[in-house]
C-alpha positions, 0 to 999 in steps of 0.5 A: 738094180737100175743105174742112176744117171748122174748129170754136172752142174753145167749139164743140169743148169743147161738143162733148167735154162738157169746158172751154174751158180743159181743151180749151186743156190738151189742146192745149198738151200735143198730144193735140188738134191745133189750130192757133192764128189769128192772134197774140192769136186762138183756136183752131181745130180740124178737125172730124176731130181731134175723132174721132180723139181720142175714137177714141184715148181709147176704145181706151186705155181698152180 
């Protein structure tokens, strides 16, 4: 089995060249997965759901 690798949302949002809290946006209306840690932490987000956005992004520009 394969370990996912988890990345925070400053990561992520470094990543996608977006906010913290447009990325917090994304999440709340699903078109990021995440899943939040603990009761008051942040969240985490697969490295694999970066790509699959961008991929979805792209194509519905198309």
């Amino acid at each position: 089995m394969e370990a996912k690798k988890l990345l925070l949302t400053k990561e992520t949002a470094g990543i996608l060249r977006v906010s913290e809290e447009y990325l917090r946006l994304l999440i709340r209306r699903r078109k990021i997965a995440a899943y939040k840690e603990g009761r008051r932490g942040g969240y985490r987000i697969a490295a694999n759901e970066i790509d699959n956005y961008i991929t979805r992004k792209i194509n519905r520009e198309a």
